[in-house]
C-alpha positions as CSV (number, residue, x, y, z in Angstrom):
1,X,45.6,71.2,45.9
2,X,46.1,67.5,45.0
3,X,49.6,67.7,44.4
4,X,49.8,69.9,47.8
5,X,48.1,66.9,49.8
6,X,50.2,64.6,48.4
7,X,53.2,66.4,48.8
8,X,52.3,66.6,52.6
9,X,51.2,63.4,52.5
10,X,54.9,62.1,51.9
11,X,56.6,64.9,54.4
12,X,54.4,63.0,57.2
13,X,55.0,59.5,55.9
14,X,58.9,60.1,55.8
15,X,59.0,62.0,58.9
16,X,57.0,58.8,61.2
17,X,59.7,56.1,59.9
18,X,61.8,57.0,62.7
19,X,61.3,57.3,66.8
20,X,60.8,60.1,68.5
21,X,61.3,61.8,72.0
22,X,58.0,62.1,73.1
23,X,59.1,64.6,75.9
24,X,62.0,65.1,78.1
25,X,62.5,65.6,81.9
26,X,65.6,67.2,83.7
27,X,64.3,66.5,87.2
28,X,64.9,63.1,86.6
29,X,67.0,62.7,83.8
30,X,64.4,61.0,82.0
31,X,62.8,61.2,78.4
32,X,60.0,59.4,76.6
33,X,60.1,57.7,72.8
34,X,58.1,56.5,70.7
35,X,57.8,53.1,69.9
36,X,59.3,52.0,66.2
37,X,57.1,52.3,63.2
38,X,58.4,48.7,61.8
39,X,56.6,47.0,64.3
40,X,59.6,46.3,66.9
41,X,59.4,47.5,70.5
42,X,62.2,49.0,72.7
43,X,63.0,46.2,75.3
44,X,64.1,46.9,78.7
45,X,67.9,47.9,79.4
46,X,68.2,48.8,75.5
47,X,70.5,51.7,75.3
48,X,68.2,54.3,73.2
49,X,70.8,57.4,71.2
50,X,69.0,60.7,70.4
51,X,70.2,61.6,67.2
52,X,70.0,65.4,65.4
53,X,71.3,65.8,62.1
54,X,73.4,63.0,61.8
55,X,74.9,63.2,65.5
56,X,74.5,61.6,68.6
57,X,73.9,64.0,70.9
58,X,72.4,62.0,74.0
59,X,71.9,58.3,75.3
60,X,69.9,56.4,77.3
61,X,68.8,53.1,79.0
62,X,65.4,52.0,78.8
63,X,63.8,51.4,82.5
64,X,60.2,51.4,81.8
65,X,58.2,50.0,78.0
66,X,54.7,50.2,77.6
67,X,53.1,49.4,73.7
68,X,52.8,53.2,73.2
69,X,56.5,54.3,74.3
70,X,59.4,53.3,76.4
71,X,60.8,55.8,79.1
72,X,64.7,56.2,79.3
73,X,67.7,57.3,82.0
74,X,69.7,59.5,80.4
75,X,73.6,57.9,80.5
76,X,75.4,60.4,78.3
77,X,74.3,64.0,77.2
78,X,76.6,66.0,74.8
79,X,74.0,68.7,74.0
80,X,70.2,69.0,75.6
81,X,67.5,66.8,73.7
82,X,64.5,68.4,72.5
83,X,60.9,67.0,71.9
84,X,60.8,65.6,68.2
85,X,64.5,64.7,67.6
86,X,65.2,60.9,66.1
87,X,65.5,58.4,68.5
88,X,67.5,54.8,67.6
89,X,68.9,51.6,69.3
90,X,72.8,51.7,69.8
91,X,72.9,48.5,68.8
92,X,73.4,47.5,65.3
93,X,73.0,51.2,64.1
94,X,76.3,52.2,63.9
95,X,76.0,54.9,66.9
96,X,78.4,54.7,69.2
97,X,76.8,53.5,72.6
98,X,78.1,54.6,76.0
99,X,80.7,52.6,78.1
100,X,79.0,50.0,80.5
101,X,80.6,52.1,83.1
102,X,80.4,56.1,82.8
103,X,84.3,57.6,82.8
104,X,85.4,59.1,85.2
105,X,85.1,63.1,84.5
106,X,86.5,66.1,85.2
107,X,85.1,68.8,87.5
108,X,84.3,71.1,84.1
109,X,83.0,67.9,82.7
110,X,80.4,67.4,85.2
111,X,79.3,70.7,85.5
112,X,78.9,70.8,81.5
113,X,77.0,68.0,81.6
114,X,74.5,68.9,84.2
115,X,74.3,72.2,82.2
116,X,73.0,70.5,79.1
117,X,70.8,68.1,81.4
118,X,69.6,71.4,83.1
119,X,68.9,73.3,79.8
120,X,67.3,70.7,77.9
121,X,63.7,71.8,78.7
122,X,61.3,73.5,81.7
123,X,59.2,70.2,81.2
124,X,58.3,69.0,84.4
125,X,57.0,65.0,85.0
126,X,53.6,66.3,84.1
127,X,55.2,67.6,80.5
128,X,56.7,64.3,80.0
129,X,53.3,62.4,80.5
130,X,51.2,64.5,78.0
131,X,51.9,61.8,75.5
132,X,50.9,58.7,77.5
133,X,47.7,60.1,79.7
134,X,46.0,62.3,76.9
135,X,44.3,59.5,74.5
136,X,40.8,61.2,74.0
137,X,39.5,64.2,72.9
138,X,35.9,66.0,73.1
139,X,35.1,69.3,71.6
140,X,33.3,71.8,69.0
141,X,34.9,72.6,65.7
142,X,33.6,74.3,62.1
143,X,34.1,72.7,58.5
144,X,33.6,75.0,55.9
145,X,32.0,77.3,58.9
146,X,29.4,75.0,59.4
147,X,29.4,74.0,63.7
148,X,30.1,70.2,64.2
149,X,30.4,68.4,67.8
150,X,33.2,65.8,67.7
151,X,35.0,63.2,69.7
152,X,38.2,61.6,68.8
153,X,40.0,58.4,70.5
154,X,43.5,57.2,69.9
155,X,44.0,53.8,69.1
156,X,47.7,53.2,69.3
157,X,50.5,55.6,69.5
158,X,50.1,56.9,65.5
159,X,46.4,56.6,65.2
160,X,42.9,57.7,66.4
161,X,39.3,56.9,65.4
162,X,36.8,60.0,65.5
163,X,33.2,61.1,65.2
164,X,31.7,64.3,64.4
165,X,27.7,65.3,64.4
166,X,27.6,68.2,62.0
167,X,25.1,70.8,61.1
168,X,25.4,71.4,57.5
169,X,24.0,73.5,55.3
170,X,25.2,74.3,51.6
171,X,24.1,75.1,48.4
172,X,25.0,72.2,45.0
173,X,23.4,73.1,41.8
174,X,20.4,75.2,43.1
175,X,19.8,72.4,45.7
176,X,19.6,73.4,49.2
177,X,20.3,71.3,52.3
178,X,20.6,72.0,55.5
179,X,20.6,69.2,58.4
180,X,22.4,67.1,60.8
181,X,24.7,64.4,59.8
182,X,27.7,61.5,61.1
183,X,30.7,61.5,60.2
184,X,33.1,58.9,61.2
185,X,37.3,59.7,60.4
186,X,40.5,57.6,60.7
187,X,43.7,60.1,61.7
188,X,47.2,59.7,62.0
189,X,49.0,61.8,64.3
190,X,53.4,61.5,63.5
191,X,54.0,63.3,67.3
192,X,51.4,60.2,68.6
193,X,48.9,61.2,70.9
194,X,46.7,63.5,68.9
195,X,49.0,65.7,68.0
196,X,51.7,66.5,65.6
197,X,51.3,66.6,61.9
198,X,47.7,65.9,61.3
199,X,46.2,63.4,58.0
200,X,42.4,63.1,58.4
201,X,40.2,60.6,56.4
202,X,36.7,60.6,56.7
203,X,33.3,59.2,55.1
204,X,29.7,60.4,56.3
205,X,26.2,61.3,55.9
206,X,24.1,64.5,56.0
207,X,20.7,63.4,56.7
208,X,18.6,67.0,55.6
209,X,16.2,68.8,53.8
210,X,16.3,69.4,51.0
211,X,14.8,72.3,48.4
212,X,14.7,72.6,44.8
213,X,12.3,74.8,43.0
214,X,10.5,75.9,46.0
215,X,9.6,72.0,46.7
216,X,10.9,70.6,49.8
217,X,11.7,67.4,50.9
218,X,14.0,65.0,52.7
219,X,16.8,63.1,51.8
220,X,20.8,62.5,52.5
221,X,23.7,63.7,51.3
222,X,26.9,61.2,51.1
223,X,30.2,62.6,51.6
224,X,34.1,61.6,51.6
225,X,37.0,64.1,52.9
226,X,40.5,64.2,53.1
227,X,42.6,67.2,54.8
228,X,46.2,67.6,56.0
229,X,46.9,69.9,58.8
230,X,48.7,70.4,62.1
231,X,47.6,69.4,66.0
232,X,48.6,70.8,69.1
233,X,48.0,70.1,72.8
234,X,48.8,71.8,76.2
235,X,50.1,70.2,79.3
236,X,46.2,71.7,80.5
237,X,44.8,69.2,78.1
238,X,43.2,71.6,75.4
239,X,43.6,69.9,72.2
240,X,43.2,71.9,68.9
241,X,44.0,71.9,65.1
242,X,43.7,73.3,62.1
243,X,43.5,71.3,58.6
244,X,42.3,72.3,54.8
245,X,41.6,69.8,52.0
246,X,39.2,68.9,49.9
247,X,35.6,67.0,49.8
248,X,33.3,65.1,47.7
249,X,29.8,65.1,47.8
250,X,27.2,62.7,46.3
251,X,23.3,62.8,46.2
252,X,21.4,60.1,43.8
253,X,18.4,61.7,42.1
254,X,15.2,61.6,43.8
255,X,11.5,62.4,42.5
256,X,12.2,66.2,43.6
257,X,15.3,66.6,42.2
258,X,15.5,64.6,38.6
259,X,19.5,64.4,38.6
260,X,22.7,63.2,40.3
261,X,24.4,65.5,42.2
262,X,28.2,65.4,42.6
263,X,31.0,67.9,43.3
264,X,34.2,68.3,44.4
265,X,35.4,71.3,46.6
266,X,38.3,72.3,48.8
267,X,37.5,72.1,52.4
268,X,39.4,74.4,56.0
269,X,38.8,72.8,59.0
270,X,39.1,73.2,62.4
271,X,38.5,72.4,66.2
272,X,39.2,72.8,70.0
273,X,38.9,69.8,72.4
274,X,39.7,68.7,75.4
275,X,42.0,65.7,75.7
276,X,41.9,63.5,78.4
């Protein structure tokens, strides 16, 4: 399971180094990117190239920039973008950027290029906002099939913050604890927005009661978990995801229960919010 977390860990890490379209629109001729993971920012008039395997296959000039994206005019399409491909500055990348002024085209050339505009996607201006409007998320979700309320925000373009109220109840060592608890998680998100390929930290505590022996008493329960998992949204807003992984729990003794209790178990979880 380690090795499998890790393994994902690294798909996610290598697959975020780059920009990417955020959405496209052929209404307008417009798409959205992502902002650079090295800390740079698109700048106005930069001619952006959408690259798939290796080759350019559209280009655009940047008209609007915001800290989260930057929103482009398409200039030169050879084959219709699609949300996800790699997006990189003409400049200084070795793609070849389009002439200052568009040649003139043939008839068939037009019409093949207002094909591939036309087929690129059915996204409409809506589609092509998802990314920017939908930062926060409030819903109902299950860890280990135990109900949790949670709320997640996004921070910047990559990242959100979240909180979950659980009610948990398990079983360690012929302890039993049931009760409510906080949980408070950092996520990273590679499609930005709270979605995309999904890695989930999080440290809480489940305050409960607890039974050993019959006897019963309260105490608290702390816990650490890390999952990996997958997040989509819908141009209606519903947010959901699904994620497996593993968690730690630790509990110091107590005069009801004379020892430490600690274990390690895997962990499926899963939600559906609303993002707004």
């Amino acid at each position: 399971m380690v090795k499998l977390l890790v393994f994902l860990h690294f798909i996610g890490f290598a697959w975020a180094q780059e920009a990417r379209v955020l959405g496209v629109d052929p209404n307008t001729n417009m798409f959205a990117a992502s902002q650079p993971m090295d800390g740079s920012a698109w700048a106005m008039n930069q001619t952006l190239c959408i690259v798939r395997a290796g080759q350019t296959i559209a280009c655009g000039k940047v008209i609007r920039t915001s800290a989260r994206l930057a929103v482009a005019q398409f200039t030169l399409v050879h084959s219709a973008p699609a949300e996800g491909d790699s997006v990189v500055s003409a400049q200084g990348s070795g793609v070849q950027a389009p002439p200052a002024q568009a040649p003139v085209m043939s008839p068939q050339q037009e019409t093949q290029q207002k094909r591939a505009l036309a087929s690129v996607s059915e996204q409409s201006e809506e589609a092509l906002q998802i990314k920017t409007t939908k930062t926060m998320s409030i819903g109902v979700g299950a860890m280990l099939l135990n109900p949790e309320l949670m709320i997640r925000k996004a921070v910047s373009t990559y990242w959100s913050v979240g909180v979950n109220v659980p009610y948990y109840s398990t079983s360690i060592y012929d302890v039993q604890m049931k009760g409510i608890g906080v949980i408070g998680s950092l996520n990273y998100h590679d499609y930005g927005d709270l979605s995309g390929f999904w890695l989930r930290g999080a440290a809480g505590m489940i305050f409960s009661n607890i039974t050993y022996l019959e006897n019963t008493s309260k105490g608290s329960l702390f816990m650490l978990i890390g999952t990996a998992g997958w997040r989509w949204q819908t141009k209606k807003g519903f947010n959901f995801g699904v994620g497996a992984g593993g968690m730690f729990y630790y509990m110091s003794q107590s005069t009801l229960v004379p020892f430490r209790l600690m274990s390690v178990n895997p962990v499926v979880t899963g939600d559906l919010s609303f993002a707004f």
